[in-house]
C-alpha positions as CSV (number, residue, x, y, z in Angstrom):
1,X,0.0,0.0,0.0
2,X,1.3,3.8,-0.7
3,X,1.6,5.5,2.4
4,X,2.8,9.5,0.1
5,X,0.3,12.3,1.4
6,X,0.2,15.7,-0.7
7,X,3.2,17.0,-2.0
8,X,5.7,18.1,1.4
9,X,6.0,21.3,2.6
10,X,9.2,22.6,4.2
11,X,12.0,20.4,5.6
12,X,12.1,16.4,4.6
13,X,8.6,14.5,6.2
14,X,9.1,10.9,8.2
15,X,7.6,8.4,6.0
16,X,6.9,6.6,9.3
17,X,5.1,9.4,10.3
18,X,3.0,9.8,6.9
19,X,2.1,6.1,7.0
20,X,0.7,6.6,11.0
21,X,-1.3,9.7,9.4
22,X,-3.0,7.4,6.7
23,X,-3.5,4.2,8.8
24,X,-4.8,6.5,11.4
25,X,-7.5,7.9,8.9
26,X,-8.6,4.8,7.0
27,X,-9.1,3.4,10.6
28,X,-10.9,6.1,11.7
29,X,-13.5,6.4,8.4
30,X,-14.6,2.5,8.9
31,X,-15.3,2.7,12.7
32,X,-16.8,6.6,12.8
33,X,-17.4,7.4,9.1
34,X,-16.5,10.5,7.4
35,X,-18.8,12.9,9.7
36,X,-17.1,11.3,13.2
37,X,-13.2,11.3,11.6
38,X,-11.5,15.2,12.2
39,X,-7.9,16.4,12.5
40,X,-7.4,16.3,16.3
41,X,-8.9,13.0,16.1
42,X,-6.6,11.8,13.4
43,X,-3.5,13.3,15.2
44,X,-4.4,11.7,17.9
45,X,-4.8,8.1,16.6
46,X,-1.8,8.4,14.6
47,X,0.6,9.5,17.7
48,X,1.0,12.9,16.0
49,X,0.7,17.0,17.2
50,X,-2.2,18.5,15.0
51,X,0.7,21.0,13.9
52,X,2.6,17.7,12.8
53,X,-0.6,17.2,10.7
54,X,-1.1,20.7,9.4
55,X,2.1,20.6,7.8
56,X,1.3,18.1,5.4
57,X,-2.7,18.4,5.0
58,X,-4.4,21.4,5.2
59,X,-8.5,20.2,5.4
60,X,-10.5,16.8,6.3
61,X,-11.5,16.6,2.7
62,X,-7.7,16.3,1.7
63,X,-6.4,14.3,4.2
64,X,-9.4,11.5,3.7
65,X,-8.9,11.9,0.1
66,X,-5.3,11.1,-0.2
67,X,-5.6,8.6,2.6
68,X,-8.0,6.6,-0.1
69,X,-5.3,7.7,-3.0
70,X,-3.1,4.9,-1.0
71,X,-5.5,2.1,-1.1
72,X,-5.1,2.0,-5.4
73,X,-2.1,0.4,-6.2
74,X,0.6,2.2,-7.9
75,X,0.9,0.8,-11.3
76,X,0.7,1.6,-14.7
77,X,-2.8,2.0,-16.9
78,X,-3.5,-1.4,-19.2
79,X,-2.6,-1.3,-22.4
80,X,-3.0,-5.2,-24.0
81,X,-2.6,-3.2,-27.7
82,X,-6.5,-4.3,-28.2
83,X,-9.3,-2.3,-26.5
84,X,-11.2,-5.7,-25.4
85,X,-8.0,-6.7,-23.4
86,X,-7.4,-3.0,-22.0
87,X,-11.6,-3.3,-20.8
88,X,-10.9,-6.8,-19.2
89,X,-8.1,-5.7,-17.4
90,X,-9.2,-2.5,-16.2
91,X,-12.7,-3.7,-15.2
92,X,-10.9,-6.6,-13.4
93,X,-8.8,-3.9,-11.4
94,X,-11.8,-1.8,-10.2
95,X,-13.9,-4.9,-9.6
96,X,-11.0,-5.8,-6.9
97,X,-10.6,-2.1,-5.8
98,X,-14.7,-2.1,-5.3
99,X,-14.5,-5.1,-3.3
100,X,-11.7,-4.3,-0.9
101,X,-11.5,-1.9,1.7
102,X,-11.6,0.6,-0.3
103,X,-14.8,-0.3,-2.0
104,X,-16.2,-0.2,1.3
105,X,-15.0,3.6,2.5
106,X,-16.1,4.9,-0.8
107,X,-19.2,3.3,-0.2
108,X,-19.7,5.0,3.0
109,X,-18.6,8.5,1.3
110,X,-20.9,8.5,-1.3
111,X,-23.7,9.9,0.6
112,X,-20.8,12.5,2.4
113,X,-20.1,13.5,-0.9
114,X,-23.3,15.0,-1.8
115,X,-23.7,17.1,1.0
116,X,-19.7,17.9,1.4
117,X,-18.8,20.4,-1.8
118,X,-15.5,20.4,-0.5
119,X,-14.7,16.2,-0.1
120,X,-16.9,16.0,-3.7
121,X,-14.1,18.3,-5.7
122,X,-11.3,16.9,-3.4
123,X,-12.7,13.4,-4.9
124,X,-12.7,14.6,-7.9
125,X,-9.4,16.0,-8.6
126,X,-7.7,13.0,-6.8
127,X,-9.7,9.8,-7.2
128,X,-12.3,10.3,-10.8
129,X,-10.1,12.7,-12.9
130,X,-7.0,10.3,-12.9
131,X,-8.8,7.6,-13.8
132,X,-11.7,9.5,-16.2
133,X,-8.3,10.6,-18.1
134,X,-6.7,7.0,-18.1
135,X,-10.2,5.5,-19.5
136,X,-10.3,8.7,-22.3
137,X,-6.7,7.6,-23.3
138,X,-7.7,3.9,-23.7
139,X,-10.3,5.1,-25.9
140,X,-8.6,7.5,-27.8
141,X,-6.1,4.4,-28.5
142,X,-9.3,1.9,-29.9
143,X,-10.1,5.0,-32.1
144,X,-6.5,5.3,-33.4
145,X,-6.2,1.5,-34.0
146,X,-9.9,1.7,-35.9
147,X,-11.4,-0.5,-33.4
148,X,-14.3,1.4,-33.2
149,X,-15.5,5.1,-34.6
150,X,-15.1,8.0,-32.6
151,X,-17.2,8.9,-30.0
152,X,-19.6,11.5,-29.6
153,X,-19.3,12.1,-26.3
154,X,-16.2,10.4,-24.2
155,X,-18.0,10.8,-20.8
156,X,-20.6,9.1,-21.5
157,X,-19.0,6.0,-22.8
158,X,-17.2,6.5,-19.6
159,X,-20.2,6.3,-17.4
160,X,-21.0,3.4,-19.4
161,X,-17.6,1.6,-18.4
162,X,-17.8,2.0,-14.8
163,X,-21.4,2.4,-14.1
164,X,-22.2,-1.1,-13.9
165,X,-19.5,-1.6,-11.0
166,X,-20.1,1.1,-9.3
167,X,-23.6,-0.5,-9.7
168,X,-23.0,-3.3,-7.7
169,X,-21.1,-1.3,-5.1
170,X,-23.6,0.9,-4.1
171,X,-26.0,-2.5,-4.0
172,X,-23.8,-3.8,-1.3
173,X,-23.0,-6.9,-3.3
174,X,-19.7,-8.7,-4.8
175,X,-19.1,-9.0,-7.9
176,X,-20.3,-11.8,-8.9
177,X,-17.4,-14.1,-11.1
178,X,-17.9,-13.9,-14.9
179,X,-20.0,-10.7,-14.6
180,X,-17.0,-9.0,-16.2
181,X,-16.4,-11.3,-19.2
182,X,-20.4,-10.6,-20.0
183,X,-19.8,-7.2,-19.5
184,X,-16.7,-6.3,-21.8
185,X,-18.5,-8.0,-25.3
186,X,-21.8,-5.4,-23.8
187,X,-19.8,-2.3,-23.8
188,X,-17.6,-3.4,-27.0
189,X,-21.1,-3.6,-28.7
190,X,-22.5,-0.3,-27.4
191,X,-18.9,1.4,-28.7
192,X,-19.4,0.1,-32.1
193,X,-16.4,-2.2,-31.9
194,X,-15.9,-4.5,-35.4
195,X,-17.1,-7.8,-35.7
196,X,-19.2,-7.2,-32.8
197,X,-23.0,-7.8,-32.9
């Protein structure tokens, strides 16, 4: 698991210190949820001064944000050189990341989210942009290759990509096995793909 919070500020961090911070959090959001976790509280569970915290994260929004960052592992975007392989493999890594822990604290943040301006555009820039961008690229490479015709709308095939996880997030359930495999032929269908009926 990454244990990096926001960019440092000032004189070199303690990565021990950073990785207290983060455990501390993600602890925090499963047993009070987003409304019960704040700073002192945080600081506290993590063995640190609130100035200690302060000097890496400056809101609640932030710090829960990039405490969730560190859940997704650190690796590369698929790209299998077909778009049916770069679906399969990215589904497959957001059907684990749903069903994990961290499936279950964004879970719990989606209601937060709607009535938090501040966590909703904090989860935004850190958590749907990256991966909105890495999902635009993947289809901007299918188009390239002629796999399918351009779209006429890149967010919406988006939304049609991961809604049918997030589906089954927000319904509590696992993923059931095989649900990707019947979904990546679906959406290569709706995108037009060739040979596809």
């Amino acid at each position: 698991m990454a244990t990096s919070l926001t960019a440092p500020r000032g004189r070199p961090r303690s990565p021990d210190v950073d990785r207290a911070i983060v455990a501390a959090t993600l602890t925090l959001l499963e047993e009070v949820g987003y409304a019960g976790v704040t700073m002192a509280g945080v600081a506290d569970r993590a063995g640190v001064s609130t100035a200690t915290l302060y000097r890496r994260i400056s809101s609640k929004e932030e710090l829960v944000v990039d405490a969730l960052a560190t859940l997704v592992p650190d690796r590369p975007p698929a790209d299998t050189g077909a778009l049916e392989g770069d679906l399969s493999e990215t589904l497959r890594r957001m059907g684990e990341h749903l069903s994990g822990e961290r499936g279950r604290l964004m879970l719990g943040l989606a209601g937060e989210v709607l009535r938090h301006p501040g966590l909703a555009e904090a989860v935004r820039a850190r958590l749907s942009a990256p991966m909105q961008r890495v999902l635009a690229a993947m289809i901007d490479r299918a188009v390239t290759r002629g796999e399918i015709p351009r779209p006429a709308d890149v967010d919406v095939v988006i939304a049609l990509i991961v809604g049918p996880l997030h589906y089954w997030l927000l319904s509590g359930e696992a993923i059931r096995p095989g649900v990707i495999e019947t979904l990546v032929p679906m959406l290569l269908r709706s995108l037009g793909a060739a040979g596809e009926r």
